[in-house]
C-alpha atoms as an extended CHARMM CRD file, in Angstrom:
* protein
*
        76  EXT
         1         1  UNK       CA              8.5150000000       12.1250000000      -11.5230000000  PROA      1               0.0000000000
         2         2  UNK       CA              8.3410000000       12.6640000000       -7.9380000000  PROA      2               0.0000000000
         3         3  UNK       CA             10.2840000000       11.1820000000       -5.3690000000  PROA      3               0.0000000000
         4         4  UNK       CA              8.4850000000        8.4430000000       -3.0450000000  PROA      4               0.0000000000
         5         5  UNK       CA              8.9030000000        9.5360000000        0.5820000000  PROA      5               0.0000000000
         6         6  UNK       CA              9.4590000000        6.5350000000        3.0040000000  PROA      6               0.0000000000
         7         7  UNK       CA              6.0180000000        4.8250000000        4.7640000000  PROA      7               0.0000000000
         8         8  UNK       CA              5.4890000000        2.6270000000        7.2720000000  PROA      8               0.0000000000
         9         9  UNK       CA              2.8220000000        0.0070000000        6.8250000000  PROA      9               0.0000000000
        10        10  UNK       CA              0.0730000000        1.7920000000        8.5590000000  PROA      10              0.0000000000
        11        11  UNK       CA              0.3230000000        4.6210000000        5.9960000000  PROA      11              0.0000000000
        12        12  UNK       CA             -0.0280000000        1.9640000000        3.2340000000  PROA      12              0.0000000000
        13        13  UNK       CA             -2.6690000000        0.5010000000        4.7310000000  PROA      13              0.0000000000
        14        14  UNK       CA             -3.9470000000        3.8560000000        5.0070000000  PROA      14              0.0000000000
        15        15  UNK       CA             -3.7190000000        4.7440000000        1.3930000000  PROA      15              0.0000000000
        16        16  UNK       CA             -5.4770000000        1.5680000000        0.5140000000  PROA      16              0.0000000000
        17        17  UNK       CA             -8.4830000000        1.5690000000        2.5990000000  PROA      17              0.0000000000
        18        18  UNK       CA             -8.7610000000        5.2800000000        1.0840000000  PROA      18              0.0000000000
        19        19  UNK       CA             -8.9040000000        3.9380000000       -1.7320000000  PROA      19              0.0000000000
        20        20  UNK       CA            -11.8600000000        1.0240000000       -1.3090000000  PROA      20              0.0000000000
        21        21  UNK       CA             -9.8350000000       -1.6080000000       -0.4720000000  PROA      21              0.0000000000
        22        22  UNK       CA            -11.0390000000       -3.8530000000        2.6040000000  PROA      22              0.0000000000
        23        23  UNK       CA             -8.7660000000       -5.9720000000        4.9950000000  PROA      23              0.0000000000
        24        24  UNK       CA             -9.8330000000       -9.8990000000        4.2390000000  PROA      24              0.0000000000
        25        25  UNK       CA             -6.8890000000      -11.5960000000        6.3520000000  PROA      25              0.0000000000
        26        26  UNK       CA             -3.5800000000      -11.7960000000        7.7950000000  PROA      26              0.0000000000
        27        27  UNK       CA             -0.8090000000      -14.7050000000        7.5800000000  PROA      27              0.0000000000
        28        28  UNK       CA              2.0820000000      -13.7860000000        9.6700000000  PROA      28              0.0000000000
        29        29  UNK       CA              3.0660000000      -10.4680000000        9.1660000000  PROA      29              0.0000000000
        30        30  UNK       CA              1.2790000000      -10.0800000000        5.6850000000  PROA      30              0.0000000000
        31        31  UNK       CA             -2.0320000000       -8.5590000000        5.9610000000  PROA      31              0.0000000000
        32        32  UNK       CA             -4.0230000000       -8.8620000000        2.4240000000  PROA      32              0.0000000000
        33        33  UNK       CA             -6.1280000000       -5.9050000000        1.5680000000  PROA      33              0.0000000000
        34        34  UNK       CA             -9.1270000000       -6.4140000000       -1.6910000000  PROA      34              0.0000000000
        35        35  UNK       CA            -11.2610000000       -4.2720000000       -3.6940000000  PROA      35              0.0000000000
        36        36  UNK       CA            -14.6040000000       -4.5070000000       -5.2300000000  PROA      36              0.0000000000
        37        37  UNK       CA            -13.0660000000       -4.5810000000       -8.7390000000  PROA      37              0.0000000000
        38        38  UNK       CA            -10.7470000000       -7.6340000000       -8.0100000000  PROA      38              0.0000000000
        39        39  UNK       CA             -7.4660000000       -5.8580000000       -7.2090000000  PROA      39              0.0000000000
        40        40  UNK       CA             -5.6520000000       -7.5240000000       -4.1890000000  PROA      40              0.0000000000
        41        41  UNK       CA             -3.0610000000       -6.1070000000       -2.0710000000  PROA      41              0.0000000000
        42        42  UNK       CA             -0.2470000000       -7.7600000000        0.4660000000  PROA      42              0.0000000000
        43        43  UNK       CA              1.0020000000       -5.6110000000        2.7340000000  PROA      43              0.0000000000
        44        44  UNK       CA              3.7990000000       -6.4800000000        4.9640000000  PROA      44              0.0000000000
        45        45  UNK       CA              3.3630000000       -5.5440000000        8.6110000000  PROA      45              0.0000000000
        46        46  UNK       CA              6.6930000000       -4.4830000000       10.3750000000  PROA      46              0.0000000000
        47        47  UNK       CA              5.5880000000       -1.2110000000       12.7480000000  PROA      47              0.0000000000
        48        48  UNK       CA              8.9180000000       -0.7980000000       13.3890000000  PROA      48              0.0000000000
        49        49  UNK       CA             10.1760000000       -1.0290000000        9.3600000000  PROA      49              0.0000000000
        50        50  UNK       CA              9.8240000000        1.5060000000        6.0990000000  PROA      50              0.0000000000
        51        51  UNK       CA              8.5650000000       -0.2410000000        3.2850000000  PROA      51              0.0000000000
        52        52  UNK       CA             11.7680000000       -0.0570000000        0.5410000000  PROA      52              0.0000000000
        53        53  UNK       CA             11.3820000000        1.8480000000       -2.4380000000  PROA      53              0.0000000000
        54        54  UNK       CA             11.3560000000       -1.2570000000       -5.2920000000  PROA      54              0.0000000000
        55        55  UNK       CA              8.5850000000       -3.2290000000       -3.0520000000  PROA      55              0.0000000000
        56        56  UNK       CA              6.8440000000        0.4560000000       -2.0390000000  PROA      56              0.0000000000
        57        57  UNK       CA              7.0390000000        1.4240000000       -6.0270000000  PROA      57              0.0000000000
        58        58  UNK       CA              5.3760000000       -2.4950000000       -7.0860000000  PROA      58              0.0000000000
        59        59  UNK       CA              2.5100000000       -1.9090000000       -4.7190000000  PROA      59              0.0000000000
        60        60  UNK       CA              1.6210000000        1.5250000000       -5.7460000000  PROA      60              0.0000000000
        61        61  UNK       CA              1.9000000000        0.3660000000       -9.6000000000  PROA      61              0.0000000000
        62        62  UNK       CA              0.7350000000       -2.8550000000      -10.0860000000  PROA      62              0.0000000000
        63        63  UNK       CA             -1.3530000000       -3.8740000000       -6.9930000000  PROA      63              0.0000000000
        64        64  UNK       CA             -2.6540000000       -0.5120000000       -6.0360000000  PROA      64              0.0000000000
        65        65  UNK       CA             -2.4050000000        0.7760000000       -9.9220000000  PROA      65              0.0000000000
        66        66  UNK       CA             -2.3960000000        4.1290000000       -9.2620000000  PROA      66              0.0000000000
        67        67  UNK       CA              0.7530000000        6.7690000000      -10.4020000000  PROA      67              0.0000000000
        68        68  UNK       CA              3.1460000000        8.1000000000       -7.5120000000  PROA      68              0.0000000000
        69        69  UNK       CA              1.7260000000       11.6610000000       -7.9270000000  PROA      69              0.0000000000
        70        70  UNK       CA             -1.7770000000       10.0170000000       -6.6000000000  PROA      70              0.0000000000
        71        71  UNK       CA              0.0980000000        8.1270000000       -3.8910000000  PROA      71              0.0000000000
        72        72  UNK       CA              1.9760000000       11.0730000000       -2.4730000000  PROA      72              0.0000000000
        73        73  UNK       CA             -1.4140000000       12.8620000000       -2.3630000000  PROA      73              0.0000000000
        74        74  UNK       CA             -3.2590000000       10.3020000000       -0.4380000000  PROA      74              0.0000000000
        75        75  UNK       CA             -0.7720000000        9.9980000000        2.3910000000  PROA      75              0.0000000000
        76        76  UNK       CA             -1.8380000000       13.5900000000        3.5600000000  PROA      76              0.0000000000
């Protein structure tokens, strides 16, 4: 399994839009991100922050639902 480098929120956000997601609104500093096929995404935005590993590792499995390997290659 591959290790997780740390991301900022703009490189989640990045991965997700990739992806088909689409920004629908922001509460604070919690931007929500949806797709077509009902998945739904909350993103904390912090430009200043990394995203830790266990909340970075939740998105990418069970709101994003893809595997790490995928992940890692999206952020290039």
């Amino acid at each position: 399994m591959s290790k997780l480098p740390q991301v900022k929120a703009r490189d989640l956000v990045k991965v997700a839009l990739n992806l088909g997601f689409q920004f629908r609104d922001q509460s604070g500093s919690h931007a929500v991100y949806i797709h077509s096929d009902g998945r739904r995404v909350t993103i904390p935005v912090h430009p200043a922050d990394t995203i830790g590993i266990g909340l970075l590792t939740k998105i990418i499995k069970k709101d994003l639902r893809i595997t790490k390997e995928e992940f890692v290659t999206l952020l290039k």
